[in-house]
N, C-alpha and C positions, 0 to 999 in steps of 0.2 A: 681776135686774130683774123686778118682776112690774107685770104687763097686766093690767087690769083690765075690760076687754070686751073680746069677739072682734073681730077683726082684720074675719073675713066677714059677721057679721051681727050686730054691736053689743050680742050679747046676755050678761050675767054671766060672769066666769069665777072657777069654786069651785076650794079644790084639790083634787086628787084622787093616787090610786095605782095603777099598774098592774106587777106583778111586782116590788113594791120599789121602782117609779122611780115618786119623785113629780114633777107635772104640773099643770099647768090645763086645765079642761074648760071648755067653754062649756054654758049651763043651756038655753039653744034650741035648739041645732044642733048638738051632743055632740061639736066638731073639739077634740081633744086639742093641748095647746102644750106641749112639753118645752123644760127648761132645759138648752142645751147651752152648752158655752163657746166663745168667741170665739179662732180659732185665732192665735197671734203668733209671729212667729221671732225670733231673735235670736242676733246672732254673739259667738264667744268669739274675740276676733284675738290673735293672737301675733306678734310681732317675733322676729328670732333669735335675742335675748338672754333670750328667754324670758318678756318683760314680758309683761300683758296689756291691749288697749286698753280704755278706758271713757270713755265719751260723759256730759256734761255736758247735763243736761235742759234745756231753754230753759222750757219751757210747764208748766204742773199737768196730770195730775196730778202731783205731787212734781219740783216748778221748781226748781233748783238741788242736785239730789241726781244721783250717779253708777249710770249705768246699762249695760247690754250695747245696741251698737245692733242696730234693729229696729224692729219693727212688727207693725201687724194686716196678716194677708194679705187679698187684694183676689178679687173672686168670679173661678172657674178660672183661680187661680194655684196653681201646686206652691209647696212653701214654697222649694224652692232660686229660684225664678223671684221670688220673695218678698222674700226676701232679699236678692239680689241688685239690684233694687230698691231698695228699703228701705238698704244701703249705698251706693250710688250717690247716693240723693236727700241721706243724712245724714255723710258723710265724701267728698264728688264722687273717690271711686276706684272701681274695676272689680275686683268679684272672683266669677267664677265656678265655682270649686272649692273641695265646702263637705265636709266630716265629719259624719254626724249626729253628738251625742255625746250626747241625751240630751231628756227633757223635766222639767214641772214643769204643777203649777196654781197659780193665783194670782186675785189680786183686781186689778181698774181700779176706780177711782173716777172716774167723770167725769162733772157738774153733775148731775143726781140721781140718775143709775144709781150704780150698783156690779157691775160687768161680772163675771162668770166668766171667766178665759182659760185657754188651754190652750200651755203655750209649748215650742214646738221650738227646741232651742237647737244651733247649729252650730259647726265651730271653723274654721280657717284660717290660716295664717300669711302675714304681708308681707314681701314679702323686699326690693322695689322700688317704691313708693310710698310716699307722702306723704298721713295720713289729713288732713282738713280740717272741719274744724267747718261746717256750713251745714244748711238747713232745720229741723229743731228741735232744734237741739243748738249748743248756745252755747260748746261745748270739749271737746276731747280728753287725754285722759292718759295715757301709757304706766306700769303699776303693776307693781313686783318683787311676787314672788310671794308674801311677807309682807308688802306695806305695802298692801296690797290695802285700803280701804276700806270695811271692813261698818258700820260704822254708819252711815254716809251715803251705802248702796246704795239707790233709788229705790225697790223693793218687797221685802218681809218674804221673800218664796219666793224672789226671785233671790237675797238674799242666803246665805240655804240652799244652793240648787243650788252655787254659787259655791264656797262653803267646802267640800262634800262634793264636786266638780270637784278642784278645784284637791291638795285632799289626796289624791286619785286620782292625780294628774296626776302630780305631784311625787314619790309617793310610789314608784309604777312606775318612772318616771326614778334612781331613785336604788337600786333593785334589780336 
């Protein structure tokens, strides 16, 4: 997403570069803006059968396409505090023991940005609960490890991470 005056004194912002990282400068007041991405977690749930769960988009961007749940973390949150969150508000269950397994970048699109994000993805398994569809996410699915859904995964990156996860995953398992 690009700004196009300073944020502190209203004045032009050109682009610019400093060690390779390009930036916006302001042309009054020289305060440098770098484009970072927006941090999001997002869980890989397992059942014992080895399914994985995936969440049913309610809203755009990408309504009706299957996703890992998650979200944007919220300021001085760790991403397990995030996460854990973030599952709570979108499956009303409780899980607070997470694996990193891994990250990715990607694109948001949302009303005229086009967000950078940065996504931490964790794993977990259910052994005693029941996930539940609520706050934006209009359904859940438990998916075998081949019928996994790539083409109607909600963002191009998740789909990637997913497929190079899961061949990891399985493929360790069976060695």
């Amino acid at each position: 997403m690009d700004i196009k005056f300073c944020s502190y004194c209203a004045g032009a912002l050109v682009e610019s570069s400093e060690h390779g990282t390009p930036h916006q400068q302001c042309t009054l007041c020289e305060q440098q803006f770098y484009r970072n991405p927006l941090p999001c977690v997002g869980a890989l749930l397992f059942n014992t059968r080895g399914e994985l769960l995936l969440a049913l988009r309610k809203f755009p961007p990408a309504a009706n396409t299957w996703d890992a749940p998650g979200g944007f973390m919220d300021l001085e949150e760790t991403p397990e505090q995030a996460l854990t969150r973030e599952i709570e508000e979108e499956l009303a269950i409780h899980i607070d023991t997470w694996d990193y397994v891994g990250s990715y970048f990607d694109r948001y699109p949302f009303g005229h940005a086009n967000y950078h994000t940065l996504n931490l993805m964790f794993s977990s398994i259910i052994t005693d609960v029941t996930p539940k569809a609520s706050d934006d996410i209009s359904g859940v699915q438990w998916f075998l490890p081949d019928a996994i859904p790539y083409n109607t995964i909600s963002f191009p990156n998740l789909a990637y991470f997913l497929r190079a996860f899961m061949a990891k995953k399985f493929t360790s398992i069976a060695t």
